[in-house]
N, C-alpha and C positions, 0 to 999 in steps of 0.2 A: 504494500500500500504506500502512496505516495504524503507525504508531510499533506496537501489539500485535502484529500480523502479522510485522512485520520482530525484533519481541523473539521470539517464537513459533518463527521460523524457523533463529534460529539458536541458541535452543533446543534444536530437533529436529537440527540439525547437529551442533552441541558434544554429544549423547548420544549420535547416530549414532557419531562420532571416538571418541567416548572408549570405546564398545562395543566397536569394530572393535579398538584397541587392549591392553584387557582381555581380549578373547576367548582369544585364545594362554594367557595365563595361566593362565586358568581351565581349559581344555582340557586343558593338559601338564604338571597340576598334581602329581599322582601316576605319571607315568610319560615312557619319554624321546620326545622326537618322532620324526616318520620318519625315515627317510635323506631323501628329498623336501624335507624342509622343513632340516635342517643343511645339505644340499647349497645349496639358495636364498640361505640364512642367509650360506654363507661365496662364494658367485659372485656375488652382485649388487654388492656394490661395483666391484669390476673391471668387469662389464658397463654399468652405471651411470656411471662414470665413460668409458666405450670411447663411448658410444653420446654421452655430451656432448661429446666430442675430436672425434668425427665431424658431430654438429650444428655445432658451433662454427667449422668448417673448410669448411662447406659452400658457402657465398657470397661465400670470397675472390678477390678480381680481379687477377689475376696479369697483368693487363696495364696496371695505374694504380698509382702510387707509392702508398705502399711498399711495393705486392707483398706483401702477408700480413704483411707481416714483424711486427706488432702480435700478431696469432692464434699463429703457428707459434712466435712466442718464450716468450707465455703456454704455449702446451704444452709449451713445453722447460721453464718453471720448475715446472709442473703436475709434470713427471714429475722433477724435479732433486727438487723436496720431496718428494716421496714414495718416491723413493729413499733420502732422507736420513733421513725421518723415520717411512716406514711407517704413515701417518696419512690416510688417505683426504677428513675433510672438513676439515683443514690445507692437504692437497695442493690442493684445488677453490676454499676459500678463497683461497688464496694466489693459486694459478692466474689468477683472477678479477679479486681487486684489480690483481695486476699486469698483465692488459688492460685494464682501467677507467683504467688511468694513463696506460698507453701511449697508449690513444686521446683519454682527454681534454687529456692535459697533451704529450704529445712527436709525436704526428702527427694 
């Protein structure tokens, strides 16, 4: 692909994003959305965050040290901050770093 092609193409992407993004607006501009879409609105982070705690959890070897114990602790601090703070990309953040530590720096 030539340097024009590859400018071109994410061109056509960054308008594609930024449509998909505006669309809402421009749609529920004058009036309220469905029920369909607040319900979405207020279930997807729980869902969203359920569906990563279960990806996350998927490939631990419970029979080689240390036994998950890296994963299952990140989800106890996933859910300790979010308990604490009610903040869903705090909770993931946090969540996250504190696997990334555990595995690179303590096991």
């Amino acid at each position: 692909m030539s340097n024009l092609e590859i400018l071109m193409a994410i061109a056509v992407m960054s308008l594609a994003n930024f449509a998909t993004r505006l669309f809402p607006f421009l749609f529920f501009v004058h009036r309220e959305p469905p029920a369909l879409i607040i319900f979405v609105e207020k279930a997807f982070p729980p869902i969203i965050m359920t569906i990563l705690i279960f990806y996350s959890l998927k490939n631990i070897d419970l029979n080689t040290t240390p036994y998950g114990f890296s994963e299952l602790s990140a989800v106890l601090v996933t859910i300790l901050m979010h308990l604490l703070l009610r903040n869903y990309l705090v909770s993931i953040i946090t969540g996250t770093l504190f696997y990334m530590l555990m595995v690179q720096y303590v096991f």
